[in-house]
C-alpha positions as CSV (number, residue, x, y, z in Angstrom):
1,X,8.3,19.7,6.7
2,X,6.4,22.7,5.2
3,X,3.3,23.8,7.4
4,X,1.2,25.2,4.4
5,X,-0.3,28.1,6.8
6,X,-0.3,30.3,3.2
7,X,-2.0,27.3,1.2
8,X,-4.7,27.1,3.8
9,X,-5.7,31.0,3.9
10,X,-6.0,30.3,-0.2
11,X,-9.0,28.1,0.5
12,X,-7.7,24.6,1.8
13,X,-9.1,25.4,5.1
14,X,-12.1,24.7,3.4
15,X,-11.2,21.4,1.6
16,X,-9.5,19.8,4.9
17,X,-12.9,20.4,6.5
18,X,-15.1,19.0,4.5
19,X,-12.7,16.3,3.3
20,X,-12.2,14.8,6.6
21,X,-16.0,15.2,7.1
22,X,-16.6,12.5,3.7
23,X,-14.0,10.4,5.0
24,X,-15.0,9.5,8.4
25,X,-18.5,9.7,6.9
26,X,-17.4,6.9,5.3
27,X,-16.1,5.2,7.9
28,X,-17.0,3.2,11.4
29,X,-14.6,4.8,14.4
30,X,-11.5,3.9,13.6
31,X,-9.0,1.8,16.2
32,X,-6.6,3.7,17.1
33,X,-4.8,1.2,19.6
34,X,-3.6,2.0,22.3
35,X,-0.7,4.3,22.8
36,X,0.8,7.4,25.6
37,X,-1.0,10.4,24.9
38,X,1.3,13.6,24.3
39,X,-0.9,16.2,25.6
40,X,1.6,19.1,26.9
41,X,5.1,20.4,25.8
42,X,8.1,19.2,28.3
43,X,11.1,21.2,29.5
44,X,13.5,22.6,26.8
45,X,16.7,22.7,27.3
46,X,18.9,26.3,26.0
47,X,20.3,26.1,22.6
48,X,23.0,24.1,21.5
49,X,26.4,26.6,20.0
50,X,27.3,26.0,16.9
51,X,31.0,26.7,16.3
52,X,32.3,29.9,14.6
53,X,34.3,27.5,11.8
54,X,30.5,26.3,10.4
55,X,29.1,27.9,7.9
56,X,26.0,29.0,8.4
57,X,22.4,29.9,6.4
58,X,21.3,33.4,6.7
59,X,18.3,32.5,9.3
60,X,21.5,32.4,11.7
61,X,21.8,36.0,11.8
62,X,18.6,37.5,11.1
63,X,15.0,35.4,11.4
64,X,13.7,34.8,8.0
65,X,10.1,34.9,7.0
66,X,8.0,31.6,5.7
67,X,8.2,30.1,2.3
68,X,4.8,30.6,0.0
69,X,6.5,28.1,-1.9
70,X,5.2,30.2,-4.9
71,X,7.2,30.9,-7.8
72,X,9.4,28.4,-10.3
73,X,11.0,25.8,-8.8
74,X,15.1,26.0,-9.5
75,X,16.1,24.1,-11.8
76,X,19.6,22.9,-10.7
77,X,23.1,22.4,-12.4
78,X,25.0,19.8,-12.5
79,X,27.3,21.2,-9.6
80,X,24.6,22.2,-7.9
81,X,23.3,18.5,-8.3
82,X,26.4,17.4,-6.5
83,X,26.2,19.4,-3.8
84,X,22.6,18.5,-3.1
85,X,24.3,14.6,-3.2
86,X,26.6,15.2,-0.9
87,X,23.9,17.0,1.5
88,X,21.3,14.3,1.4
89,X,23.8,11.8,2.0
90,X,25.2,13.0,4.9
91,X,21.5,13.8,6.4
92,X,20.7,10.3,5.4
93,X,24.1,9.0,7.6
94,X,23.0,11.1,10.5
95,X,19.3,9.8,10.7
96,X,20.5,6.4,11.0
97,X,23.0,7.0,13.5
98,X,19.9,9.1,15.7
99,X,17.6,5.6,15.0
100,X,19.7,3.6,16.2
101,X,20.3,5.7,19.3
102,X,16.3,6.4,20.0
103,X,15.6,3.7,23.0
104,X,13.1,3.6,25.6
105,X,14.6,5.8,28.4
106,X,16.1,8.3,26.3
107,X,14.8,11.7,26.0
108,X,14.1,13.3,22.9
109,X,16.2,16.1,24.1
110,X,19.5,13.6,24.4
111,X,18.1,12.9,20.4
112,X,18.8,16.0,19.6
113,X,22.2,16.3,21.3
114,X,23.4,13.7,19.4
115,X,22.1,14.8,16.1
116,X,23.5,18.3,16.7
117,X,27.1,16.6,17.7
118,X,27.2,14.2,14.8
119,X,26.3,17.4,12.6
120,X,28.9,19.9,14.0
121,X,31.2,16.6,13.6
122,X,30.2,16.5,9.7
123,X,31.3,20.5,9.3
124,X,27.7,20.6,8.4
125,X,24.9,23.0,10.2
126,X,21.4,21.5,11.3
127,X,19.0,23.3,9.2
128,X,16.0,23.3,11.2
129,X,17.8,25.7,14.6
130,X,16.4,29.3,13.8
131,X,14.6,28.2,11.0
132,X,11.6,30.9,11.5
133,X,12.5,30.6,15.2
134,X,12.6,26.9,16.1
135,X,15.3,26.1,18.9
136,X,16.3,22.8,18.3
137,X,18.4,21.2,15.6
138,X,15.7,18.0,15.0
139,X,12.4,17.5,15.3
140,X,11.0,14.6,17.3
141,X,7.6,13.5,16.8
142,X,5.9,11.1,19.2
143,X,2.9,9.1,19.2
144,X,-0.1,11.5,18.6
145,X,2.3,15.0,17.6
146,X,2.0,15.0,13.6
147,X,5.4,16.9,12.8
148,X,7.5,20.0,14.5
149,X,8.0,18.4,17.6
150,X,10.1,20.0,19.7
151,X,12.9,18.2,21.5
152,X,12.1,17.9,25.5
153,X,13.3,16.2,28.6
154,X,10.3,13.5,28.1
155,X,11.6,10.2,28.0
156,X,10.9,7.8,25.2
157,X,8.5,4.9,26.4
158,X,8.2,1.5,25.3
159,X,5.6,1.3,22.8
160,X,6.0,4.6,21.7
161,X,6.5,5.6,17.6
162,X,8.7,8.4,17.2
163,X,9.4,10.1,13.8
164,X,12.7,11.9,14.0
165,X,13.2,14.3,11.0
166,X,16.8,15.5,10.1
167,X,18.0,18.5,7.9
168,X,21.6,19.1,7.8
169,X,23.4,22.2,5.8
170,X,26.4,21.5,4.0
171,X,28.6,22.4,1.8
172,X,26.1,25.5,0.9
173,X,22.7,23.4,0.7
174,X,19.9,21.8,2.3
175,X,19.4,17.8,2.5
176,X,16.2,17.1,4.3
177,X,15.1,13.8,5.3
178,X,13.2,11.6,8.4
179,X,12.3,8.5,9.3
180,X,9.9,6.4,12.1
181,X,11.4,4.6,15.2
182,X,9.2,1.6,16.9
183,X,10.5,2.0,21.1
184,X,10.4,-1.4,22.6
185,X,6.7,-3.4,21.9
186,X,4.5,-1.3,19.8
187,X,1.1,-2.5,19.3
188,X,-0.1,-3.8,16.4
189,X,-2.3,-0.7,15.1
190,X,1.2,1.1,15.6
191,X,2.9,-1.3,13.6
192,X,0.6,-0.9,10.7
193,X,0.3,2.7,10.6
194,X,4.0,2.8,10.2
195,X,4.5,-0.1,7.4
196,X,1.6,1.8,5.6
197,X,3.1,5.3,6.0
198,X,6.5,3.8,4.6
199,X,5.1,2.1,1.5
200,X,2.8,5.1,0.6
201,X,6.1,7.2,0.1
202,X,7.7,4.6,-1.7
203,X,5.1,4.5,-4.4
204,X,4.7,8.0,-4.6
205,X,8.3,8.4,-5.5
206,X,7.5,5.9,-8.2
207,X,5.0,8.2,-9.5
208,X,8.0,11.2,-10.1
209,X,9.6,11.4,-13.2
210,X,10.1,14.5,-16.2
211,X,7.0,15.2,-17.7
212,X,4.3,14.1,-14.8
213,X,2.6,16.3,-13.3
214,X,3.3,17.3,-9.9
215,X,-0.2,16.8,-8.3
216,X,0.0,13.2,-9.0
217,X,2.5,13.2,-6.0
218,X,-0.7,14.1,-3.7
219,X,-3.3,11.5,-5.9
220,X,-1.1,8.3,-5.4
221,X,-0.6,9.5,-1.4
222,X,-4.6,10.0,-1.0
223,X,-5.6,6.7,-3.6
224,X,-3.1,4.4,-0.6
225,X,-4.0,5.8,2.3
226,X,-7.6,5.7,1.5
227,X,-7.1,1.7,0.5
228,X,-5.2,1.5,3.9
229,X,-8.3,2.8,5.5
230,X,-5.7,5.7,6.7
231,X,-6.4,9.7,6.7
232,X,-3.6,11.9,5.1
233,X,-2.9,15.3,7.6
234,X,-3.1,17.6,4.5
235,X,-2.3,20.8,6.8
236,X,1.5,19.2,6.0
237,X,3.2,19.8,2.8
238,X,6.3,18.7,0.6
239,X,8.6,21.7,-0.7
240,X,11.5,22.3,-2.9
241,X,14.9,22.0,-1.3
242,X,18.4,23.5,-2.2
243,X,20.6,26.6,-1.2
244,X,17.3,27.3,0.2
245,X,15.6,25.3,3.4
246,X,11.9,25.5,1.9
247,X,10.6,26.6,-2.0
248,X,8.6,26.3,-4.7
249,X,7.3,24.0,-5.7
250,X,4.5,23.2,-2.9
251,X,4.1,19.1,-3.1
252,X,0.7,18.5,-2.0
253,X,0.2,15.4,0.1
254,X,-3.8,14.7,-0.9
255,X,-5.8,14.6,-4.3
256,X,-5.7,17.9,-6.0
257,X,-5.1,19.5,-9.5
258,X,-2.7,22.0,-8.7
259,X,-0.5,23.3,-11.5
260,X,2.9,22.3,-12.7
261,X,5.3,19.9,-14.2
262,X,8.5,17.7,-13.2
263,X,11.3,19.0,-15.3
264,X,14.9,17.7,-14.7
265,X,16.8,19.3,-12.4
266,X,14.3,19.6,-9.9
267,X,14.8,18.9,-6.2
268,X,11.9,18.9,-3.6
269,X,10.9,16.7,-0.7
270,X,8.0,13.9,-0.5
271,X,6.9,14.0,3.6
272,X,3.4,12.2,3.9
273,X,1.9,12.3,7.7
274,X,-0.7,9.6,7.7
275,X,-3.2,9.1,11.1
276,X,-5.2,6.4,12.2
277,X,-7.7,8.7,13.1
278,X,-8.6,12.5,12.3
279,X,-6.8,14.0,9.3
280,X,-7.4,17.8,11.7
281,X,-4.2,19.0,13.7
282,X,-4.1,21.6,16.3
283,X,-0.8,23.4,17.8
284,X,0.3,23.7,21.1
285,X,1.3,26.5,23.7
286,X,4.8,26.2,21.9
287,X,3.8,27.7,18.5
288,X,5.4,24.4,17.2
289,X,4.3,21.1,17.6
290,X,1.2,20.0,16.3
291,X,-1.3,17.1,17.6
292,X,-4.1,15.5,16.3
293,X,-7.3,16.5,17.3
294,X,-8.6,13.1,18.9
295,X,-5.1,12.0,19.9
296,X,-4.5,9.3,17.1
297,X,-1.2,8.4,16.2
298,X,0.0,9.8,13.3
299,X,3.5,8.3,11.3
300,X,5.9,10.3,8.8
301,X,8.6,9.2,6.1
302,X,10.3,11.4,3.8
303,X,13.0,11.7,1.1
304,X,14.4,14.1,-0.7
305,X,14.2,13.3,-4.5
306,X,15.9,14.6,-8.0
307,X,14.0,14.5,-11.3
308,X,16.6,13.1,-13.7
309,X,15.9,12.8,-17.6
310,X,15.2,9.0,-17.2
311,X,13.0,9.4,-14.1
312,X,13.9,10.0,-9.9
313,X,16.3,9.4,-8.3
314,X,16.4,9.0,-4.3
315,X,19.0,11.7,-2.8
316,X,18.5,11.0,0.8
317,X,20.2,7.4,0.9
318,X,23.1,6.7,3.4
319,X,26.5,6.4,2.4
């Protein structure tokens, strides 16, 4: 996930603001359910080693600087095609595996133990420790936090919707991929929000293919979650994906006319964050995790996809 802090100071700022304000214009209040509120960041445990036989991205050593996602997107090879397989696959693998484990009474720090095992396991490296800073090798994202949770000693309840997003390195690229868990009974607003957030990806992905423009991406994700009577968290942004954790190009998650094309060979990530309520996020103490404004719950799906010549294809599927 891309916080587009550098698309925002170029004038989006502006455009979140005064789209939200049309929106809920629009709109009576909107049910947001009934759900437990994450209002404060929870203990964090040190970080986990990584083992000198795995190879690592350059962030290891020395902290890199965020992506503008500016520039031309890389068009890839075939080898470099396969590597970004093999990558998503594996990332794919390991997100099922951490579902599966995500229960009520387990924390999202024991989430991220097991993600970081089942990675080192792999001979791969998870992407997102260091990566500008962050000191955990998953993000967890519960109930009201939009995206960049940070892994904690806070317990999953029942009821609670958790988005667990999973980047693994391997083989000398990036595979970058996440999904939402239901703990236990989740109401029915909670429910919806996450079939709706699940189907708006799928037919955004239908909407890649060489040739289309890549704004369209951000018109099909606005056109559903308007219909859905949902809000799109535009602060939250799609990015190329390789050798590299986050480039160009920038994939837009709400209406807009940016410039450029799908060309074969392309590789970047679709990531909608839909909210039942506000489409504004703020960040807490930790520099990291972001919340919405009036504590809706917000839900997240993303896949990493490949322009072919014939159309997309899906890259983040188990094996």
């Amino acid at each position: 996930m891309l916080f587009s802090s550098t698309l925002l100071k170029q004038g989006l700022q502006t455009w979140r603001t005064n789209w939200c304000r049309m929106f809920f214009g629009r709109r009576k209040t909107p049910d947001l359910g009934t759900c437990n509120i994450i209002t404060e960041v929870g203990n964090v445990s040190p970080e986990r080693a990584v083992p000198e036989h795995i190879v690592k991205p350059p962030y290891y050593y020395v902290r890199n600087s965020p992506s503008t996602g500016e520039g031309q997107p890389e068009i890839k090879t075939r080898e470099q095609i396969t590597g970004m397989r093999e990558s998503c696959r594996l990332a794919a693998t390991i997100l099922n595996s951490a579902c599966s484990f995500a229960k009520a009474g387990v924390t999202t720090d024991e989430i991220d133990g097991f993600v970081h095992e089942e990675t080192i396991k792999a001979n791969a490296y998870p992407s997102p420790l260091r990566y500008l800073g962050f000191p955990k090798s998953v993000c967890t994202s519960v109930n009201n936090v939009a995206c960049h949770g940070i892994p904690d000693d806070r317990k999953l309840l029942d009821g609670d919707i958790v988005n667990i997003d999973i980047t693994v390195f391997f083989n000398g690229y990036h595979g970058d991929c996440s999904r939402m868990v239901l703990v236990g009974n989740v109401d029915e607003r909670g429910k919806y929000l996450v079939e709706c957030t699940e189907q708006c990806l799928a037919e955004a992905i239908l909407c890649c293919g060489p040739g289309q423009p890549i704004c369209v991406i951000g018109k099909s994700i606005d056109k559903y979650a308007k219909r859905k009577r949902l809000s799109v968290m535009p602060a939250f942004a799609g990015h190329g994906i390789g050798s590299y954790f986050h480039g160009p190009p920038n994939i837009l998650h709400f209406d807009n006319d940016f410039p450029g094309v799908m060309i074969p060979g392309m590789t970047f990530t679709i990531e909608p964050v839909l909210s039942l309520g506000t489409c504004e996020a703020e960040i807490l103490e930790d520099a990291w995790t972001a919340v919405s404004t009036d504590n809706a719950r917000s839900a997240q799906f993303e896949h990493t996809v490949l322009i072919t010549d014939e159309g997309c294809e899906v890259l983040t599927v188990a094996s």
